[in-house]
C-alpha positions as CSV (number, residue, x, y, z in Angstrom):
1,X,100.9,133.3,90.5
2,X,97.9,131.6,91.9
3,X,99.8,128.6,92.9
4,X,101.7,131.3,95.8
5,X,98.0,130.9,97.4
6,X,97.9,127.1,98.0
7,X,98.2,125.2,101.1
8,X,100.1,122.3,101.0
9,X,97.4,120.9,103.2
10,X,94.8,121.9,105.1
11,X,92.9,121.1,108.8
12,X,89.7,121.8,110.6
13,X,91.8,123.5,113.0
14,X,94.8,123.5,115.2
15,X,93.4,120.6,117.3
16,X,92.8,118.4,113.6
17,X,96.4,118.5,113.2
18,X,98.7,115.6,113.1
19,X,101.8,116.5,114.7
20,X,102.5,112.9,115.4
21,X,103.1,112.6,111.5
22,X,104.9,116.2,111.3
23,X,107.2,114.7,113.6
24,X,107.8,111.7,111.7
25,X,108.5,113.7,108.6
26,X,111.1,115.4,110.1
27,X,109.3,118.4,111.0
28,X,110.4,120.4,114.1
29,X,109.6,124.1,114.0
30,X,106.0,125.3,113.3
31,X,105.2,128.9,113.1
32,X,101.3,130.0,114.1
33,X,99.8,133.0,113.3
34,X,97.4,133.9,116.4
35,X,94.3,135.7,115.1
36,X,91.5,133.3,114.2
37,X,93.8,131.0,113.7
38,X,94.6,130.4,117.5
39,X,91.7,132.2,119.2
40,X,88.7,134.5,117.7
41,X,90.6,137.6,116.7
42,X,91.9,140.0,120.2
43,X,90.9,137.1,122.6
44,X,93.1,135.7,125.5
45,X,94.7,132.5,125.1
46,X,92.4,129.0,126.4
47,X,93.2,127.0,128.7
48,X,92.6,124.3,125.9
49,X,94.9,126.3,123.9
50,X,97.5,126.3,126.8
51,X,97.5,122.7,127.3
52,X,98.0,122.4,123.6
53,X,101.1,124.2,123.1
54,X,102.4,122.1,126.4
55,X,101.4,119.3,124.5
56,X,103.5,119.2,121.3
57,X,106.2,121.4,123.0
58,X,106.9,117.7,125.5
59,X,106.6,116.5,121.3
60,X,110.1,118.2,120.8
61,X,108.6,121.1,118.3
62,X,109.9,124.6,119.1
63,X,107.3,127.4,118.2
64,X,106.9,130.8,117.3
65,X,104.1,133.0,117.2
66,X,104.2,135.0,113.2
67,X,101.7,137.8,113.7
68,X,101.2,141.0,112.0
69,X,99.6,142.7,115.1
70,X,101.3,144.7,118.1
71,X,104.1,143.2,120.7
72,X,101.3,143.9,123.5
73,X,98.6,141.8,121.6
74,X,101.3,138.9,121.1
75,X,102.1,139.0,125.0
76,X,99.1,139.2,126.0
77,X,98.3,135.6,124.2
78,X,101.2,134.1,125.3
79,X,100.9,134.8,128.9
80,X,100.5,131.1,129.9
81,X,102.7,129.8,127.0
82,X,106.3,129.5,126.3
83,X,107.1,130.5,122.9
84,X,109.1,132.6,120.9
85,X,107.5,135.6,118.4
86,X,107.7,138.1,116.1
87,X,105.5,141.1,116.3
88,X,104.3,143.4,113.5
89,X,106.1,140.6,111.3
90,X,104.9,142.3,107.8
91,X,103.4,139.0,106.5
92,X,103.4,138.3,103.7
93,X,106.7,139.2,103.1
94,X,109.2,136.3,103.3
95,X,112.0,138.4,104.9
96,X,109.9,137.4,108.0
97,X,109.5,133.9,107.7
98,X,113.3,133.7,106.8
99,X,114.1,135.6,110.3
100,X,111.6,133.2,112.4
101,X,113.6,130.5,111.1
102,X,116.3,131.8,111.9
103,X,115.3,132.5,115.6
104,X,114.0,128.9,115.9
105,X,118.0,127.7,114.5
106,X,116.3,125.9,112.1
107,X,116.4,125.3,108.1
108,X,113.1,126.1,106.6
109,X,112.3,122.8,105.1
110,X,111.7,121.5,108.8
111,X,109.2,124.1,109.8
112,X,105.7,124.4,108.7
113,X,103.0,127.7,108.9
114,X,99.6,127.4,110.2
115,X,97.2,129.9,109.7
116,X,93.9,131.0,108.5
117,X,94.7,133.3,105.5
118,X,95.7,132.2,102.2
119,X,96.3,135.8,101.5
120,X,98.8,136.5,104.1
121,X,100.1,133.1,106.0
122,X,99.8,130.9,103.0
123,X,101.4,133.0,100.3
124,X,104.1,134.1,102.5
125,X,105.4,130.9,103.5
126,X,105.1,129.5,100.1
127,X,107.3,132.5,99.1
128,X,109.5,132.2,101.5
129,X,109.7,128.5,100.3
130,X,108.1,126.9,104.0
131,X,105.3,124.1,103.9
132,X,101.9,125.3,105.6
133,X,98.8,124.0,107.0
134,X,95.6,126.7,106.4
135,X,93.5,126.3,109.5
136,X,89.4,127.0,109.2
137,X,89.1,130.4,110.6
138,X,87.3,131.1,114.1
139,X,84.3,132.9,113.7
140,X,81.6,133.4,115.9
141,X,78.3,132.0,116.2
142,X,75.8,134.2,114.2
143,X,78.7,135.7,112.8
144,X,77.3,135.9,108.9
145,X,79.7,139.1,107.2
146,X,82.8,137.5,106.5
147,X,84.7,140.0,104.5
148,X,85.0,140.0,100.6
149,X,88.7,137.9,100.9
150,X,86.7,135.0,102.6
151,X,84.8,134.1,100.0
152,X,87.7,134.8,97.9
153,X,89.4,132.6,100.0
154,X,86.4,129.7,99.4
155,X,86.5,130.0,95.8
156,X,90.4,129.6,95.5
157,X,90.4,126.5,98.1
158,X,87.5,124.9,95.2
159,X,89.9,125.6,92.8
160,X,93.0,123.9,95.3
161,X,90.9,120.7,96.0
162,X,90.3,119.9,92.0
163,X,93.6,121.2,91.0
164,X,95.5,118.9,93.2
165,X,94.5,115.4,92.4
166,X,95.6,116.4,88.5
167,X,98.3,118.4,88.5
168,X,100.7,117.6,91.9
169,X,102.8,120.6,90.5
170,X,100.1,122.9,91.5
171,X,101.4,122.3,95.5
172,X,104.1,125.0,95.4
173,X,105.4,123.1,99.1
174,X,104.4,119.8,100.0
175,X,104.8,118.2,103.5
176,X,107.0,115.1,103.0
177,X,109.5,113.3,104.4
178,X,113.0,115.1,104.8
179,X,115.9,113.9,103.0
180,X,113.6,111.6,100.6
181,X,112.1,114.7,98.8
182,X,110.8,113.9,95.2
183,X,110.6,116.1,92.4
184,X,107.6,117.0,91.5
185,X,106.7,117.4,87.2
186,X,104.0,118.9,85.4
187,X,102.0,116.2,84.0
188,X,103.4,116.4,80.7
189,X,106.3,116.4,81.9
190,X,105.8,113.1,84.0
191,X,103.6,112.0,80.5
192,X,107.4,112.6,78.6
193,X,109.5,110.2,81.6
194,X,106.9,107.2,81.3
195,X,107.3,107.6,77.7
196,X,111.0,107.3,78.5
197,X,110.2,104.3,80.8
198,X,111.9,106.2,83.7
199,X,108.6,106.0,85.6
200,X,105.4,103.5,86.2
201,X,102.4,105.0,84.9
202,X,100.7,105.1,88.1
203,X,103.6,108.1,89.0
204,X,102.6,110.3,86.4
205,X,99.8,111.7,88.4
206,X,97.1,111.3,91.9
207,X,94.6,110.1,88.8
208,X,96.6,107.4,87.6
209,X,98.0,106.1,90.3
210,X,94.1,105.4,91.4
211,X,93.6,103.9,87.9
212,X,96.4,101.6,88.5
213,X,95.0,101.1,91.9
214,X,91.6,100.1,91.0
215,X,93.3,97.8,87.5
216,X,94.9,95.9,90.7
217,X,91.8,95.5,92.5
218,X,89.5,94.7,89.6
219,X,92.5,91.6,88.7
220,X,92.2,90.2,92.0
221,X,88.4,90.0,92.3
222,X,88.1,88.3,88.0
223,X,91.4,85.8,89.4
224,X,89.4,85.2,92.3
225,X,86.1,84.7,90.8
226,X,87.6,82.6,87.8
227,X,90.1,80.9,90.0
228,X,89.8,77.3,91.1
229,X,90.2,78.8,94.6
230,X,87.6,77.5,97.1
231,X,86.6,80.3,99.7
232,X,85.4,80.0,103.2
233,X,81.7,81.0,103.2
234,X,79.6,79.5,105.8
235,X,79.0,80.9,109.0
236,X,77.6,79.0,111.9
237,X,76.2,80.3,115.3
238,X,77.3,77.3,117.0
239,X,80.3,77.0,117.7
240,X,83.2,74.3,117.3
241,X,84.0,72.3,120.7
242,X,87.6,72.3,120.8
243,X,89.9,75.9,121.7
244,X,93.1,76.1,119.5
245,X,94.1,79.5,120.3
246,X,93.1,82.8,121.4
247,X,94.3,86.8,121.6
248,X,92.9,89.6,123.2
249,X,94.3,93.3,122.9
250,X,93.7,96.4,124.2
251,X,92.4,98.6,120.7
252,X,93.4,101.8,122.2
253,X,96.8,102.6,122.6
254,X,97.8,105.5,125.0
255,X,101.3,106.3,124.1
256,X,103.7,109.6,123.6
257,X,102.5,111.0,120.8
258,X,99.3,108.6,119.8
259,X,96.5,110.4,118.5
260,X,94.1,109.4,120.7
261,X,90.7,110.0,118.3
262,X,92.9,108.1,115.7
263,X,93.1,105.3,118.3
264,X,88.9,105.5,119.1
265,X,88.4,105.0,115.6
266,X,90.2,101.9,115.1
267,X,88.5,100.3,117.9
268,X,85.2,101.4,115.9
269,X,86.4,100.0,112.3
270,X,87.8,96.8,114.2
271,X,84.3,96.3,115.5
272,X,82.9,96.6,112.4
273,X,85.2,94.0,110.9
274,X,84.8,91.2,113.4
275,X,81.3,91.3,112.6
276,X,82.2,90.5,109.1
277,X,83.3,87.4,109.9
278,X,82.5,86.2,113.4
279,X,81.7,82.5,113.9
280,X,82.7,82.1,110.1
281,X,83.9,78.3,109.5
282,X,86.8,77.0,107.1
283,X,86.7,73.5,105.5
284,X,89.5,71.3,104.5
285,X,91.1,72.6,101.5
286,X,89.2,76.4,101.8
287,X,90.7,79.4,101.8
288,X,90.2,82.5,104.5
289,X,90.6,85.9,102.5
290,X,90.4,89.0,104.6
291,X,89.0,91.3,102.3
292,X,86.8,88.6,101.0
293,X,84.9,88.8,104.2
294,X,85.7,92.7,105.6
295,X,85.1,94.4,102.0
296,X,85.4,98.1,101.3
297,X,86.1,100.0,104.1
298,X,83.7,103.1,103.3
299,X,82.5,106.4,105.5
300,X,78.6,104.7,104.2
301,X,79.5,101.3,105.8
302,X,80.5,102.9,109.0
303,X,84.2,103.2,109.1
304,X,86.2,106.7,110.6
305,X,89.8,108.0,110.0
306,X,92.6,105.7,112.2
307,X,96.2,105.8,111.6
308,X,97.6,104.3,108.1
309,X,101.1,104.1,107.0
310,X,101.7,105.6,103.5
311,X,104.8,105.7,102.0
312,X,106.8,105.2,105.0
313,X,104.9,107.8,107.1
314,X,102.1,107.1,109.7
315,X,98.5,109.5,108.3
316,X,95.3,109.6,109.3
317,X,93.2,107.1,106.8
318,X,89.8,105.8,106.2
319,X,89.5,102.3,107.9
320,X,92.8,102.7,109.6
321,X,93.6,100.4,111.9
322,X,92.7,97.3,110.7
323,X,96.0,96.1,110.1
324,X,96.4,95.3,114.1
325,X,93.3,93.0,113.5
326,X,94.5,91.1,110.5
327,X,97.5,91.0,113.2
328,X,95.4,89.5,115.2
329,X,94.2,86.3,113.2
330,X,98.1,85.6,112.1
331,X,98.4,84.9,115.4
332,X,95.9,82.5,115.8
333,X,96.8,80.7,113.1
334,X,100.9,80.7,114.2
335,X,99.5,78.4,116.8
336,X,97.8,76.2,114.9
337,X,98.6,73.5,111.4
338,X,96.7,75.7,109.1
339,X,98.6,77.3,106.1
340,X,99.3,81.3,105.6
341,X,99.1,81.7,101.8
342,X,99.5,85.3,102.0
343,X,100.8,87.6,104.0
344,X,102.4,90.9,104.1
345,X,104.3,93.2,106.8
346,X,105.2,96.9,107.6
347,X,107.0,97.7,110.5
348,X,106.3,96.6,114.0
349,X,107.6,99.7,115.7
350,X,104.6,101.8,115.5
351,X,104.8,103.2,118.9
352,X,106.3,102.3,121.9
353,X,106.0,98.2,123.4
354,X,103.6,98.1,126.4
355,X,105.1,96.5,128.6
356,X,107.2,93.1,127.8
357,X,107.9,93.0,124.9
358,X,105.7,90.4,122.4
359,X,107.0,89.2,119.0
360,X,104.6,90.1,116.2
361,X,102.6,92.3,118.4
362,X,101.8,94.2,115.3
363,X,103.6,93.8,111.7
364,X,100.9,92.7,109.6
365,X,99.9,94.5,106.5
366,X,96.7,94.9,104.7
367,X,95.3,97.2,102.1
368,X,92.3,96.9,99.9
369,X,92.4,94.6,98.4
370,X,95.3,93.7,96.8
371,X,97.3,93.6,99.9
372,X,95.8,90.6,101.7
373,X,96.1,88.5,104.4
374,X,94.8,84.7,103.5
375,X,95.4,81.5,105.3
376,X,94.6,77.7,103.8
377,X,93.3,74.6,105.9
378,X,95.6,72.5,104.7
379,X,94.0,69.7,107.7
380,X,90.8,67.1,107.7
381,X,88.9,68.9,110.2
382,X,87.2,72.1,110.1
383,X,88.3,75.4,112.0
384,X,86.3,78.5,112.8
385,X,86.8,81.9,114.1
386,X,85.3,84.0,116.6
387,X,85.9,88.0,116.7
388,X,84.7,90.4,118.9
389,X,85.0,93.7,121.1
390,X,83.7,94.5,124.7
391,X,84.9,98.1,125.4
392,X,88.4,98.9,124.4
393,X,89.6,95.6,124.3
394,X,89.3,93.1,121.4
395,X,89.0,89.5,121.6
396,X,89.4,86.9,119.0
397,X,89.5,82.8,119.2
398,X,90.1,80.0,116.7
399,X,88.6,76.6,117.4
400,X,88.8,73.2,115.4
401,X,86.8,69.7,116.1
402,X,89.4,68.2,118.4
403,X,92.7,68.8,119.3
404,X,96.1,68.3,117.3
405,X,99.2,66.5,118.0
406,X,101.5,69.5,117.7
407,X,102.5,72.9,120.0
408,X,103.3,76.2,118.0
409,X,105.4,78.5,119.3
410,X,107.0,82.2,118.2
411,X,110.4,82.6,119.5
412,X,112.7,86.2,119.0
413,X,116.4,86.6,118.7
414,X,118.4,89.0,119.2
415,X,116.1,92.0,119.7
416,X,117.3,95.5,119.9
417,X,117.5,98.7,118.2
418,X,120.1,100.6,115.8
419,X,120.6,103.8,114.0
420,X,121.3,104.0,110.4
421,X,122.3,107.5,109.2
422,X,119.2,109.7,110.3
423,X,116.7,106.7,111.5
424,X,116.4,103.9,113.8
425,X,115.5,100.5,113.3
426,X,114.4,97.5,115.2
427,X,116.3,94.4,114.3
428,X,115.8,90.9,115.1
429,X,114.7,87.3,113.7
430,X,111.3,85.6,114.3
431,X,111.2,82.1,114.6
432,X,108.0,79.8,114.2
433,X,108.7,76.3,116.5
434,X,107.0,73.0,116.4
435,X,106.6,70.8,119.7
436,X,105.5,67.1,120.1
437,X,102.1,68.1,122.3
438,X,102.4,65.0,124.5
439,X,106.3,64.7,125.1
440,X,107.2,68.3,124.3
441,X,109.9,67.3,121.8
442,X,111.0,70.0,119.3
443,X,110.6,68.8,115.7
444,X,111.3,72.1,114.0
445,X,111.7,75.3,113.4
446,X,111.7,78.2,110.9
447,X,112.4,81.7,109.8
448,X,109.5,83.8,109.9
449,X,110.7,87.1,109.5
450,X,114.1,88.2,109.6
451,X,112.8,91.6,111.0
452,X,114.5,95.3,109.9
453,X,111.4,97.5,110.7
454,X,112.0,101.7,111.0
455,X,110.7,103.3,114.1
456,X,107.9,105.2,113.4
457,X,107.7,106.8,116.8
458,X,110.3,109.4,118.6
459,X,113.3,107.4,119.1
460,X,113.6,109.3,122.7
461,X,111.3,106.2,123.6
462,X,114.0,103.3,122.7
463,X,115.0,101.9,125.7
464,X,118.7,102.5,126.3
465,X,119.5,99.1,126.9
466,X,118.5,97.8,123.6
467,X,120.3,100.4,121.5
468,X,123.5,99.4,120.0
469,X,126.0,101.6,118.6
């Protein structure tokens, strides 16, 4: 069937992958076929190529090299690199994938294929029932003659790319998350359990979950337009005289298993964000709306792929990264009178703490534009923001007319770290406190988040001392 010849994704090349999110999905054996998929067909192994394999072998992925040539080829390649292969493998025939698998002593729904032929690596893992990754094949420069099964090849991925938004069915293997595997329906079939009410409408299908998607969005903007809600507008150059707060963050993070050109990219899209609403001011009784101000985060506006958490699993995404910035302006306002009227969180164990560690470092969630972060001045004077970058770091300030008669403060108990089953969790409770300015009384306190947030990095990383049993 021609469904045997579809990826369940695909990548630029090896380098394009994100192992980081492999990892997270429970992934831990990948197979690579070595002819331009690896290297231009018969070359040596890179050093580039070398330092690769080092790379997501420190990751905790065992490999194995799945090539049709000869044992002295495969040797050859892997003189610099320690991995495991099988020569003259007879791809596609699954009898090979299922013996790779076995070699690695691993089940075949945690190992993925990646290589450049849909013919040959792609329809044998998929018959073999293993997830794969088709790679853009190496060619040379000037190279022009491709071979009858490239174009082939072209034509079938056209066919992929439409297919796939539709009918989710088409994907004979998809990459997801292990042990919270879905079924996956033909449409009508999916058509037949909404009809049943078993499932939401925007589950039937890619299409109508964006339909639903953009209903959402189009009911927020007609509320918000025919809404008696008053939102902050004016921007002034000058600024207000009196400092209530301020942040400043490093954008980048350089952590095990951070994609670093994810991490770039959100320092690009923050920048363009802060400029959205830099020096912006907020009256009493107006309302500050993220996406009011930021707007669609498009390729045309300027924005690149940083990381994004969908369903439960950290992806490359348009705009990603603007979460940590949204982040950034609950913070401000934690230390100030003004009101959060809207505010929602995914988990704050993204990667591993740098350094001590910082209550609500990162936590806040925003998506557009349904998923918003908005705050109220709820006070008699007016406050204003001011956002900015300078390199990698990214500054950010609230000021107000004069100052107020009360200290905020964010307090943490109880922090630490346990597994559940399979995953691990960081657990604590996230208090907001109130001070007397002059006398440094406490008046209060409250709940802020009772926090149960699932590590979304390797949990090798958890520091012992904060892991219970």
């Amino acid at each position: 069937m021609i469904r045997m010849l579809f990826p369940s994704e695909t990548a630029r090349s090896i380098f394009d992958i994100d192992y980081d999110r492999l990892y997270q999905l429970g992934y831990r054996g990948l197979l690579f076929d070595i002819d331009n998929t690896l290297v231009h067909h018969g070359d040596d192994s890179t050093p580039e190529v070398d330092a690769f394999f080092a790379r997501i072998h420190a990751m905790g992925f065992s490999t194995l090299m799945l090539s049709n040539n000869n044992e002295e080829r495969i040797t050859r390649f892997l003189k610099n690199i320690d991995a495991d292969y099988i020569d003259e493998a007879g791809k596609p025939d699954p009898a090979c994938y299922h013996t790779a698998c076995e070699k690695l002593g691993l089940p075949k729904d945690q190992v993925v294929m990646i290589g450049d032929q849909l013919f040959t690596d792609i329809r044998g893992a998929n018959r073999a029932g293993i997830a794969s990754i088709l790679v853009d094949f190496i060619r040379l420069p000037g190279e022009t003659w491709l071979g009858w099964h490239r174009y082939a090849e072209f034509a079938l991925l056209a066919v992929w790319r439409i297919g796939k938004r539709i009918f989710p069915g088409w994907i004979p293997q998809k990459l997801e998350k292990k042990g919270t595997g879905k079924m996956h329906h033909s449409i009508i079939g999916n058509v037949m359990r909404f009809m049943r009410r078993e499932i939401l409408f925007c589950e039937i299908s890619p299409l109508t979950y964006q339909i639903s998607l953009q209903k959402e969005i189009l009911k927020r903007k007609i509320k918000d337009t025919v809404g008696k809600e008053k939102f902050a507008k004016e921007r002034r150059r000058k600024t207000l005289p009196y400092v209530a707060a301020t942040h400043r963050s490093n954008m980048i993070r350089r952590a095990p298993g951070v994609d670093l050109t994810l991490q770039e990219n959100k320092a690009v899209n923050i920048d363009l964000a802060c400029r959205t609403f830099n020096h912006l001011v907020i009256h009493p009784g107006e309302t500050f709306s993220f996406w009011q101000n930021v707007g669609p985060t498009t390729e045309k506006r300027g924005y690149k792929e940083g990381r994004i958490i969908k369903d439960g699993v950290l992806m490359p995404g348009l705009g990603g990264g603007l979460c940590n910035l949204a982040n950034t302006l609950h913070l401000l306002v934690l230390e100030s009178p003004l009101t959060v009227t809207e505010l929602h969180f995914h988990s704050d164990a993204l990667a591993p703490d740098e350094g001590p560690r910082k209550p609500f470092s990162s936590g806040t969630c925003v998506s557009y534009s349904n998923i918003d972060f908005r705050f109220k001045n709820t006070t008699d004077q007016d406050f204003q923001i001011a956002a900015w970058c300078e390199g990698e770091m990214n500054y950010a300030a609230l000021l107000c007319e004069h100052e107020y008669p009360y200290v905020y403060k964010l307090a943490e108990e109880d922090h630490h770290f346990v597994k559940e089953g399979d995953k691990y969790y960081r657990v604590s409770k996230i208090w907001h406190e109130t001070y007397d300015r002059k006398t440094g009384a406490f008046i209060s306190r409250r709940l802020l988040r009772d926090n149960h947030s699932e590590v979304m990095y390797d949990p090798a990383y958890i520091p012992r001392e904060l892991l219970r049993e």
